[in-house]
BALOBA-1460 file (C-alpha; in Angstrom, 3 decimals):
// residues 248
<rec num="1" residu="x" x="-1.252" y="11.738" z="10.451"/>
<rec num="2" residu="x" x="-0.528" y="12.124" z="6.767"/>
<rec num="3" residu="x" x="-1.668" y="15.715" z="5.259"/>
<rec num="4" residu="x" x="-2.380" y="16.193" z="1.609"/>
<rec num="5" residu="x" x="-0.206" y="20.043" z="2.423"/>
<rec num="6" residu="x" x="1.765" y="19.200" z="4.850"/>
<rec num="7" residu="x" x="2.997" y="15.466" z="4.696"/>
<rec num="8" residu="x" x="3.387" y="13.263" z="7.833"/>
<rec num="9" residu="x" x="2.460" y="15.333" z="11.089"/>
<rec num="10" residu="x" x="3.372" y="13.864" z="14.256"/>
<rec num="11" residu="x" x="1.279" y="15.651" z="17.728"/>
<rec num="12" residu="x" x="0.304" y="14.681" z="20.557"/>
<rec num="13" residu="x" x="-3.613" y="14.359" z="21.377"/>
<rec num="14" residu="x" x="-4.126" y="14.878" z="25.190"/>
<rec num="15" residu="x" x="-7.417" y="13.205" z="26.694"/>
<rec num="16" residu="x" x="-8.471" y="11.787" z="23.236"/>
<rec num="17" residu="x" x="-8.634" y="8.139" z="24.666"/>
<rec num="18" residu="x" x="-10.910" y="9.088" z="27.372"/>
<rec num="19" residu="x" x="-14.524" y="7.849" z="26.105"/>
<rec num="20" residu="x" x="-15.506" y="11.207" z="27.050"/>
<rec num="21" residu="x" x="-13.613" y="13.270" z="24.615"/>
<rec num="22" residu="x" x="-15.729" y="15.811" z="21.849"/>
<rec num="23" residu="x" x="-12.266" y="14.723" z="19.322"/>
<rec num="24" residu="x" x="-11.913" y="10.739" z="19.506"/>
<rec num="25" residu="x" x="-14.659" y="10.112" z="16.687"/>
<rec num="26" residu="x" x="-12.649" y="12.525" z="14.203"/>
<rec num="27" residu="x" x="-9.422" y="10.268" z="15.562"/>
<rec num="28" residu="x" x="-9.944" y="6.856" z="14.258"/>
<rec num="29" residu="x" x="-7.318" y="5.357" z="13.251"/>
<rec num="30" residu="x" x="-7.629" y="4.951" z="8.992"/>
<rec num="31" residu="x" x="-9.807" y="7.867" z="8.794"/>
<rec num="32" residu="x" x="-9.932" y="11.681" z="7.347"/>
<rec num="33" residu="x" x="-10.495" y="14.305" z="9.677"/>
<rec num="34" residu="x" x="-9.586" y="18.582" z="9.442"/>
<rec num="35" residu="x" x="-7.263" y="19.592" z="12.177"/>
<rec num="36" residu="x" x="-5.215" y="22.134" z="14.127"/>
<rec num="37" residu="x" x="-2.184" y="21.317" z="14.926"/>
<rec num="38" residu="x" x="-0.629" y="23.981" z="18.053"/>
<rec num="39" residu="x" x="3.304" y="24.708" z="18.520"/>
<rec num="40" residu="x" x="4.415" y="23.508" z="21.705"/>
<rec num="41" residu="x" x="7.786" y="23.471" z="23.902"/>
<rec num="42" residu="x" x="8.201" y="19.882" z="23.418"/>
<rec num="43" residu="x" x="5.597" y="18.421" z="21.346"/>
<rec num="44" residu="x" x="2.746" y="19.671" z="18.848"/>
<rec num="45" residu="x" x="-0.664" y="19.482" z="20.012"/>
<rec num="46" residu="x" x="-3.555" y="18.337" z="18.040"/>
<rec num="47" residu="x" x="-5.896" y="21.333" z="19.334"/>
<rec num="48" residu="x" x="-9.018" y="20.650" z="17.077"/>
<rec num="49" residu="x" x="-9.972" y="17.572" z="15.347"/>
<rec num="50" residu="x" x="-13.328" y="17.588" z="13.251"/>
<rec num="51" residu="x" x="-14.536" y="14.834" z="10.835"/>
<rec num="52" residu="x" x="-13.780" y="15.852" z="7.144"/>
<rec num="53" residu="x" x="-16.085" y="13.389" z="4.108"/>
<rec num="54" residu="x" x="-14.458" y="13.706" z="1.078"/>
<rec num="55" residu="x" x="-16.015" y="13.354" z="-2.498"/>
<rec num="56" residu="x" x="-15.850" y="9.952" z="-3.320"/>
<rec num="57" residu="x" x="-16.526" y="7.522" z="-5.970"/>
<rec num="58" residu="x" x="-18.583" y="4.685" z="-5.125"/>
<rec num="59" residu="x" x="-18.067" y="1.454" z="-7.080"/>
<rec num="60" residu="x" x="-20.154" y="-1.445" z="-8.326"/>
<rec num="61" residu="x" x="-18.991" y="-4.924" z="-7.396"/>
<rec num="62" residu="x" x="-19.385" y="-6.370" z="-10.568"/>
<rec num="63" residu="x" x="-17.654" y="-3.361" z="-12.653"/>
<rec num="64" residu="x" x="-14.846" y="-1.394" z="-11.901"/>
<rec num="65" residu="x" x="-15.883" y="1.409" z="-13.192"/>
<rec num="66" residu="x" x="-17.182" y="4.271" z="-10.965"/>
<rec num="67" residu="x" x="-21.214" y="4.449" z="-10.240"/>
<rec num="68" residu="x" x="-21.608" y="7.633" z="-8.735"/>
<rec num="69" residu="x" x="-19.646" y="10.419" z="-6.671"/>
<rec num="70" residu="x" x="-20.901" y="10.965" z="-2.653"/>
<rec num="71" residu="x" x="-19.970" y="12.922" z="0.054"/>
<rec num="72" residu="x" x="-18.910" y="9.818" z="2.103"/>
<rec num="73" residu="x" x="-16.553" y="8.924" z="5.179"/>
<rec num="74" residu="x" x="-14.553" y="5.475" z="4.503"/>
<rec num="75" residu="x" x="-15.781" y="2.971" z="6.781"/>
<rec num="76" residu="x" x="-13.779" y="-0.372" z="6.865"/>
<rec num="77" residu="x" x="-16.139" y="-3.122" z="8.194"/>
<rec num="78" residu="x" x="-13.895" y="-5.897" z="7.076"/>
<rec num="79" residu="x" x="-11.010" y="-7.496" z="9.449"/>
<rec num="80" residu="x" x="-9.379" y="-7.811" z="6.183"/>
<rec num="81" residu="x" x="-9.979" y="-4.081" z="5.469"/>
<rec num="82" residu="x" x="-8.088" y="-3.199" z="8.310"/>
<rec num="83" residu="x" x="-5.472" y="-5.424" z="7.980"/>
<rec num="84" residu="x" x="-4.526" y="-4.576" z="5.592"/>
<rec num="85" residu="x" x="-5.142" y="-0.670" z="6.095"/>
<rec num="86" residu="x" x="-2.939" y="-1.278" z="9.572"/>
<rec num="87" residu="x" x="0.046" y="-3.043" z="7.703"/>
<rec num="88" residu="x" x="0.209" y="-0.234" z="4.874"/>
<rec num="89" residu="x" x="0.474" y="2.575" z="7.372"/>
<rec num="90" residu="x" x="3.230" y="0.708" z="9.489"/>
<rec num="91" residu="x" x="5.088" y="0.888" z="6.356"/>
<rec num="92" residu="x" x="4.739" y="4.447" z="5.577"/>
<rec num="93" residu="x" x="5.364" y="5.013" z="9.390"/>
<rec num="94" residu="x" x="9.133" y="3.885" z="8.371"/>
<rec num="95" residu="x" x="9.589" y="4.835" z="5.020"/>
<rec num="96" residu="x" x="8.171" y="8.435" z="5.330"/>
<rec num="97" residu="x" x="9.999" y="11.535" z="6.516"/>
<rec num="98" residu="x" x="8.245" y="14.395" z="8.696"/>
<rec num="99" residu="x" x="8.043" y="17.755" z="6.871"/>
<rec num="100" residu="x" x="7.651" y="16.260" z="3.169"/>
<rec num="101" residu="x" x="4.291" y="16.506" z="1.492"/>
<rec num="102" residu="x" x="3.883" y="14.630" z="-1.324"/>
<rec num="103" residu="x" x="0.136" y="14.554" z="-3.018"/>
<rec num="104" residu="x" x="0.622" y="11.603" z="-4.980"/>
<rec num="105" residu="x" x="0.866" y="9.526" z="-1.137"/>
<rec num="106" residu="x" x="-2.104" y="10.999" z="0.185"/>
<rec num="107" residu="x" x="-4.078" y="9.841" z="-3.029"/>
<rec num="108" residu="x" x="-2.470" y="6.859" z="-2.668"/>
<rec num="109" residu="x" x="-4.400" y="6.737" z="0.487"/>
<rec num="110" residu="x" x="-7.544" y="7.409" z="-0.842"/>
<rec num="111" residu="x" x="-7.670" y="4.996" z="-3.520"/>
<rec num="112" residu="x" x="-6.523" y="2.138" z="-0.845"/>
<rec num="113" residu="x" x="-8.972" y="3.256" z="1.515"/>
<rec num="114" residu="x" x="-12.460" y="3.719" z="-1.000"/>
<rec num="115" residu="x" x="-11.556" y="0.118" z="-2.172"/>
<rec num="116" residu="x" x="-11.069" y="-1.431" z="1.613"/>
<rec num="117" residu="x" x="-14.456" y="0.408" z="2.245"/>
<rec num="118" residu="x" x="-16.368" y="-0.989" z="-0.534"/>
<rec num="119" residu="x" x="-15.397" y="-4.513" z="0.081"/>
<rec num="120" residu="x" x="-18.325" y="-6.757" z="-0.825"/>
<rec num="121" residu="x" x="-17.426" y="-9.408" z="1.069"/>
<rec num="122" residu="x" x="-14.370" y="-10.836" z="3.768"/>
<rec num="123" residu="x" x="-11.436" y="-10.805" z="2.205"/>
<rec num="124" residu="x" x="-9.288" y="-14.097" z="1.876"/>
<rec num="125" residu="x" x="-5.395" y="-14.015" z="3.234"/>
<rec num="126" residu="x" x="-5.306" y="-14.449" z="-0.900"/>
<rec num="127" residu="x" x="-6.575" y="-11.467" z="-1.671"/>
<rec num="128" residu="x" x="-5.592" y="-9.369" z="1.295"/>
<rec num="129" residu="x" x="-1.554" y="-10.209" z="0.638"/>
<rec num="130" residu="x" x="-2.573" y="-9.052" z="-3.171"/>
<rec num="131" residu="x" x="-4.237" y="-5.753" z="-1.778"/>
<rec num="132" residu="x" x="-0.991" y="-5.206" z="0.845"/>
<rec num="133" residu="x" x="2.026" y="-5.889" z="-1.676"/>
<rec num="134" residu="x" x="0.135" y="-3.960" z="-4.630"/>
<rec num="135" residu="x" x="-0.027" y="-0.567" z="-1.997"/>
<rec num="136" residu="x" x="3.489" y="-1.453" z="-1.053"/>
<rec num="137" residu="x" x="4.977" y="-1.412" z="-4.685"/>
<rec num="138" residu="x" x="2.780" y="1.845" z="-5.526"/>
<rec num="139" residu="x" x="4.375" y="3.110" z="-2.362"/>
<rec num="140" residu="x" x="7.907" y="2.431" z="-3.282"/>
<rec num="141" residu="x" x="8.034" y="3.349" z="-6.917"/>
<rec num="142" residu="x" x="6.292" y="6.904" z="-5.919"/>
<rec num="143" residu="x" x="9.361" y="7.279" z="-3.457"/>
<rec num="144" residu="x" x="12.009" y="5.663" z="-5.783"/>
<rec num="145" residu="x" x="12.531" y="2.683" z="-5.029"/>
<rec num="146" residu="x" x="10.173" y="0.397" z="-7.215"/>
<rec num="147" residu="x" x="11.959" y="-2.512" z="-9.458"/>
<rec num="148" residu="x" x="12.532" y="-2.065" z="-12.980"/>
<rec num="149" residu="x" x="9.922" y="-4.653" z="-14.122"/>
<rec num="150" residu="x" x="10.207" y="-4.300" z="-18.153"/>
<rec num="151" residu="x" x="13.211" y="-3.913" z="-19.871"/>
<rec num="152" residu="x" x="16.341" y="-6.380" z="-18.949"/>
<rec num="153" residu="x" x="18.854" y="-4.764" z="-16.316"/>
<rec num="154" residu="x" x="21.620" y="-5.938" z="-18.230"/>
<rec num="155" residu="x" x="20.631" y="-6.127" z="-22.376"/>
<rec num="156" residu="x" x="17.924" y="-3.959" z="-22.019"/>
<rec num="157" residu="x" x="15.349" y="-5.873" z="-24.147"/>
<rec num="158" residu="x" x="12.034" y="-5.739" z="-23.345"/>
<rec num="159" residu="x" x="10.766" y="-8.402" z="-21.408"/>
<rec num="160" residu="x" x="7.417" y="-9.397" z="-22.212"/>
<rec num="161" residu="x" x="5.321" y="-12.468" z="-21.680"/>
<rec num="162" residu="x" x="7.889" y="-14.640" z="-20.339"/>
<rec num="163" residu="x" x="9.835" y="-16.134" z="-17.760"/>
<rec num="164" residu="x" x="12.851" y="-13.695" z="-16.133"/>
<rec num="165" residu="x" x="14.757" y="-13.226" z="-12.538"/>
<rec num="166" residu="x" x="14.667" y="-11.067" z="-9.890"/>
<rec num="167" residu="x" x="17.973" y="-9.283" z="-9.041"/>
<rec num="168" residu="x" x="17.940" y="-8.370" z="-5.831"/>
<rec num="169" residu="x" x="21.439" y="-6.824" z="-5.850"/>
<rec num="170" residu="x" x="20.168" y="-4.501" z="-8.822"/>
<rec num="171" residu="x" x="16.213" y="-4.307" z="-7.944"/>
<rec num="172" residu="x" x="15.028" y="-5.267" z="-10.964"/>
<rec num="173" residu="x" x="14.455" y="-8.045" z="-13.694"/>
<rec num="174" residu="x" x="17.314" y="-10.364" z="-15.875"/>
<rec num="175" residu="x" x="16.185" y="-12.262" z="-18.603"/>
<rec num="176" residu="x" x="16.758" y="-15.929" z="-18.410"/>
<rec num="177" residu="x" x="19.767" y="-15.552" z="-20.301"/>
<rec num="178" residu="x" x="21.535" y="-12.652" z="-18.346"/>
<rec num="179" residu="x" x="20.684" y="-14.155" z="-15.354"/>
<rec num="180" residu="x" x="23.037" y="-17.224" z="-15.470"/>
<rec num="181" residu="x" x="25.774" y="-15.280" z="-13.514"/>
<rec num="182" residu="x" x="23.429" y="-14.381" z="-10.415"/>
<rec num="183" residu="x" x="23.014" y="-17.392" z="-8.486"/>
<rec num="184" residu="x" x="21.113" y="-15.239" z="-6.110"/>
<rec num="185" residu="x" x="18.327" y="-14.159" z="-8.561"/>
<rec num="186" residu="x" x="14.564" y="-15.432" z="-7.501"/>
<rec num="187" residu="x" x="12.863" y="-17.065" z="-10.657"/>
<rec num="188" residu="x" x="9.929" y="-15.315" z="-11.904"/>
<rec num="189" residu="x" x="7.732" y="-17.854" z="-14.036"/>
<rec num="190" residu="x" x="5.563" y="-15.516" z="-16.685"/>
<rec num="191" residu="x" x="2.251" y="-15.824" z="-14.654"/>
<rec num="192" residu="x" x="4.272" y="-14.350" z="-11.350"/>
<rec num="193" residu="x" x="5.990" y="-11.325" z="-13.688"/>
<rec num="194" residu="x" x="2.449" y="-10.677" z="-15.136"/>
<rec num="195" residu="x" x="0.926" y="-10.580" z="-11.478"/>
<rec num="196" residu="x" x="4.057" y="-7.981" z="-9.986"/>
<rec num="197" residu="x" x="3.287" y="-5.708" z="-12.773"/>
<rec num="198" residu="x" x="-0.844" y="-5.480" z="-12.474"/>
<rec num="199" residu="x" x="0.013" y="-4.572" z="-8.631"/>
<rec num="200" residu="x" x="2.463" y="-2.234" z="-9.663"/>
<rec num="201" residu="x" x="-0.210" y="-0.528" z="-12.497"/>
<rec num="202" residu="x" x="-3.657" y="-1.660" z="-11.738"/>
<rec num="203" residu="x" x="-6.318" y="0.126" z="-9.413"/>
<rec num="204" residu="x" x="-6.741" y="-1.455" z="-6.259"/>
<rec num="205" residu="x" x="-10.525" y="-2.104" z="-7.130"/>
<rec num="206" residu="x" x="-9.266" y="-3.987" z="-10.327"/>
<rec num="207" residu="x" x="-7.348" y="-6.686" z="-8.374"/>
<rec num="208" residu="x" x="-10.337" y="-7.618" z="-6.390"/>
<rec num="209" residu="x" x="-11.735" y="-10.159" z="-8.959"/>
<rec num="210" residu="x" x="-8.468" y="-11.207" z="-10.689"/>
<rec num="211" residu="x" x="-7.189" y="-14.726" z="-10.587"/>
<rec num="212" residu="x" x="-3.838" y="-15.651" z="-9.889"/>
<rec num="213" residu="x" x="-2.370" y="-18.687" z="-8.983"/>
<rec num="214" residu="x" x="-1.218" y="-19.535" z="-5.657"/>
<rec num="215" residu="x" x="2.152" y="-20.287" z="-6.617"/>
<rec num="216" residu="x" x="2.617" y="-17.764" z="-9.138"/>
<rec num="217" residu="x" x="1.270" y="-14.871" z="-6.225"/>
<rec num="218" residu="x" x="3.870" y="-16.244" z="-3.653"/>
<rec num="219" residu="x" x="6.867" y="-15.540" z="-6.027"/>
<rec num="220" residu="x" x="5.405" y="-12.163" z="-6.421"/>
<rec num="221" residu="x" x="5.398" y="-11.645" z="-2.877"/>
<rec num="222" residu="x" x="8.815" y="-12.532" z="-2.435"/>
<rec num="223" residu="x" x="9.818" y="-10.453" z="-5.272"/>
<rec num="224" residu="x" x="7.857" y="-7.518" z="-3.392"/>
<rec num="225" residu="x" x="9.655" y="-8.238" z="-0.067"/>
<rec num="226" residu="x" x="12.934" y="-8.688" z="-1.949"/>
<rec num="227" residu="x" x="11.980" y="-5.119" z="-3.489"/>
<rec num="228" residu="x" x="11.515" y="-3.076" z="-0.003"/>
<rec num="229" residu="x" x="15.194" y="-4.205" z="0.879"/>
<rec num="230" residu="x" x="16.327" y="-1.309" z="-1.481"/>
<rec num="231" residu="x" x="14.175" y="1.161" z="0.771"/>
<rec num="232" residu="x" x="15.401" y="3.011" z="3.692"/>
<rec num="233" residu="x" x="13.761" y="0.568" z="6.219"/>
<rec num="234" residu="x" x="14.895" y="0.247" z="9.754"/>
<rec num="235" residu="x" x="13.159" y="-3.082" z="10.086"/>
<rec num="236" residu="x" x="11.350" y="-5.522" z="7.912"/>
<rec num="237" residu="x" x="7.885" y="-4.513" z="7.472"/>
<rec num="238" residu="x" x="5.915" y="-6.781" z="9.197"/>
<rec num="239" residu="x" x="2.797" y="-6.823" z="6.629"/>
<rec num="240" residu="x" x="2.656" y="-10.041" z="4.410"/>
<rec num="241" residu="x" x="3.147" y="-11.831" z="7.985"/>
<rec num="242" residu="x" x="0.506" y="-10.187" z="10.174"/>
<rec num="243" residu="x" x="-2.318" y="-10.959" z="7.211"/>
<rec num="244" residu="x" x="-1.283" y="-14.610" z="7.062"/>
<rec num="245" residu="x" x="-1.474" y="-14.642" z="11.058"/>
<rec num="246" residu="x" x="-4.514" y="-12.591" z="11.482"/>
<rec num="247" residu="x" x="-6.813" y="-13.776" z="8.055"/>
<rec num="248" residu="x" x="-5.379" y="-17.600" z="7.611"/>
C-alpha cells in the first residue's frame, strides 16, 4: 500500500482471500481504502480495512477540462486500465523505499487512476504504452531521476523544435552537433522529442486524444526505457512489454 502520510506500507492481511472476509472489498488491488495497520513480532498486520471515496473530478471525453467534483471510488473497467495500473505499481514496487512519504506520489496516483477510470472506450497497445511511459517519467523526475529534456547536456542551448540525441551515459539530450562523439546516443527526430516532453508535462487525461506517430512514439519509448536505467532498479521493469503482450 502507498499512504498519502506514511509512504509505502508493507502488512500482512490474514484471511482476506477467503470470499468470506468483511475486508477483501476495501482490498482491491488499484483502489483507496482507510486502514489500521497493527505492530507485530514479525510482520504488521492490516487490522481494519474500510473503503475510503475521495473527492474527485469527473471529466468530459471531449474536453479536458474538469465537469464536476463527486464523491467517487475509481473503478477501472478497461483491461487496458489495469494494465496499465498493474505495470505502474510494479515499478513503484522497485523504485520506492518503505518509511518515505512523499505527497507528490500519492497524487501521482490519483491523477493516473481518475483518468484509467474515466476511459471512454478500450484502450489501444498505442495509447496504453503512451499512458505507462508518461506515469513512468512523472515517476522518475519526482524521485530524481528524469532526463534533462531542454537545454543541451554539453552547450547548454536550448533545444527546441528540432532533432537531438539521447545520452544515455548522461540521461539527457545532445544536440545534433554535440552528439557526434557519442556513438551510443539514440536519435530523437523532433516529433519523438516533442512526444517525451508532453508525457513528461501533460495530464494524463490530455494524452488520451493526442496523435503521435508510430515511429516517432517508439523512439520515445526507448528513450523512456533508456531513462529508468539511471534509477535504482533491481530489474528491468517489465511494463512496455506486458501491454504489448496483453493489449496487441
Amino acid at each position: 500500500m502507498y499512504g498519502l502520510e506514511h509512504g509505502l506500507l508493507i502488512a500482512v492481511a490474514r484471511g482476506a482471500s477467503k470470499t468470506t472476509a468483511k475486508q477483501a472489498c476495501s482490498l482491491e488491488p488499484l483502489s483507496f481504502a482507510d486502514v489500521m495497520i497493527a505492530p507485530g513480532k514479525a510482520h504488521a498486520h492490516l487490522a481494519v480495512a474500510t473503503p475510503y471515496h475521495v473527492q474527485r473530478t469527473t471529466y468530459n471525453v471531449e474536453q479536458t477540462s474538469g465537469s464536476e467534483l463527486r464523491d467517487a471510488s475509481y473503478e477501472l473497467r478497461k483491461l487496458g486500465a489495469l494494465v496499465v495500473g498493474g505495470a505502474f505499481a510494479d515499478l513503484c514496487l522497485t523504485l520506492l523505499k518503505t518509511g518515505i512519504a512523499d505527497k507528490r506520489i500519492f497524487e501521482l496516483w490519483q491523477q493516473l487512476l481518475s483518468c484509467l477510470s474515466d476511459l471512454p472506450q478500450e484502450p489501444t497497445a498505442y495509447r496504453s504504452k503512451l499512458l505507462y511511459a508518461a506515469a513512468a517519467l512523472k515517476l522518475l523526475k519526482l524521485l530524481g531521476y528524469g532526463p534533462s529534456l531542454n537545454l543541451c547536456l554539453s552547450c547548454r542551448r536550448e533545444i527546441e523544435r528540432e532533432e537531438a540525441k539521447y545520452s544515455l551515459d548522461n540521461n539527457g539530450v545532445l544536440c545534433t552537433s554535440c552528439a557526434t562523439r557519442d556513438t551510443s546516443a539514440l536519435f530523437l527526430e523532433a516529433n519523438a522529442l516533442a512526444c517525451l516532453r508532453l508525457m513528461e508535462s501533460a495530464a494524463f487525461v490530455d494524452l488520451l486524444p493526442v496523435s503521435i506517430p508510430t515511429d516517432a512514439l517508439q523512439k520515445a519509448l526507448n528513450a523512456v526505457r533508456l531513462a529508468l536505467q539511471h534509477a535504482p532498479l533491481d530489474r528491468e521493469p517489465h511494463g512496455l512489454v506486458t501491454i504489448e503482450c496483453i493489449m496487441a
